[in-house]
C-alpha positions in Angstrom: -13.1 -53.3 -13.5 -13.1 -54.8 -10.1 -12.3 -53.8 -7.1 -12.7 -55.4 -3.6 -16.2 -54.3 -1.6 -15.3 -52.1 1.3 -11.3 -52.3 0.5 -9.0 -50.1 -1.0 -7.0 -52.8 -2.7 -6.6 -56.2 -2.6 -4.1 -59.2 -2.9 -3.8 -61.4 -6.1 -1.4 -64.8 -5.0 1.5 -65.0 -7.2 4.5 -67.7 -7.4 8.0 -66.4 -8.5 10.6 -68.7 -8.5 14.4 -68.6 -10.0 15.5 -70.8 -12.3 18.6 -71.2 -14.1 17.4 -72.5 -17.4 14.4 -70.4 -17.5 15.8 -67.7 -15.4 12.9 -65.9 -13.2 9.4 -66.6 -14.0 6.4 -65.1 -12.8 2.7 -66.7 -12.3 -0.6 -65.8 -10.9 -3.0 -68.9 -10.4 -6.8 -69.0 -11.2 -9.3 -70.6 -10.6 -13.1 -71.2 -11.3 -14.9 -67.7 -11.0 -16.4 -67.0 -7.9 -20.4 -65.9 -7.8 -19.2 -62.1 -8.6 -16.7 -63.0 -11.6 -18.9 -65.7 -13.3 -21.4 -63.5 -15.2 -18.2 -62.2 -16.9 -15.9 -65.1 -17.6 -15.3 -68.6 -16.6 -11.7 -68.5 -14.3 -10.3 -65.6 -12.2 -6.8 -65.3 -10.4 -6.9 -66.5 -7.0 -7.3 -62.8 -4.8 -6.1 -63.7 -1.2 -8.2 -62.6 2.3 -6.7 -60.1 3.6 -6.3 -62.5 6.7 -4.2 -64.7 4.6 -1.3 -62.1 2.7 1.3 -63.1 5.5 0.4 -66.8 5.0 1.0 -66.5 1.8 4.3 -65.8 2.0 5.2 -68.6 4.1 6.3 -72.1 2.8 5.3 -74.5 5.8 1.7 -73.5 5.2 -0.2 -75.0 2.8 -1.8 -72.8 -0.3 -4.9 -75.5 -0.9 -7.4 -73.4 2.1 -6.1 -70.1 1.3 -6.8 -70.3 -2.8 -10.9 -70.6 -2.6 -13.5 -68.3 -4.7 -14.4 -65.1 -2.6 -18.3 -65.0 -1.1 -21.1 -63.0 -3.2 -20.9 -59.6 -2.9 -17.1 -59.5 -2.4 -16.3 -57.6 -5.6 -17.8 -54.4 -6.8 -17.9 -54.4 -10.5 -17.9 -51.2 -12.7 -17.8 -51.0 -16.6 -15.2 -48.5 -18.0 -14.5 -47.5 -21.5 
């Protein structure tokens, strides 16, 4: 499991969009793993700085500088099961 160092949760970017063929569909990009994922797998969903949820959520900005892997140390991992 991870979970953001020093945070109680965390924001995962997502793109929802309506459709009238395909109705509403639901994605969350990745990405290559940042220095805390890749000893466990080789992509990761983009997680968001907490400085960036609201620009998110806006169109005129653009999502290219927001969606970047997070620094070493970001994520605290912990095995369960």
């Amino acid at each position: 499991m991870f979970t953001k160092s020093g945070e109680p949760w965390f924001c995962i970017a997502g793109i929802w969009r309506t459709d009238k063929d395909a109705r509403e569909a639901f994605t969350m990009p990745t990405m290559p793993p940042g220095p805390d994922i890749a000893p466990y797998h080789d992509r990761h969903i983009a997680i968001l700085d907490r400085a960036d949820w609201a620009a998110w959520l806006d169109l005129s900005i653009s999502s290219k500088a927001m969606l970047k892997p997070l620094p070493a140390g970001s994520l605290a991992v912990e095995q369960v099961g």
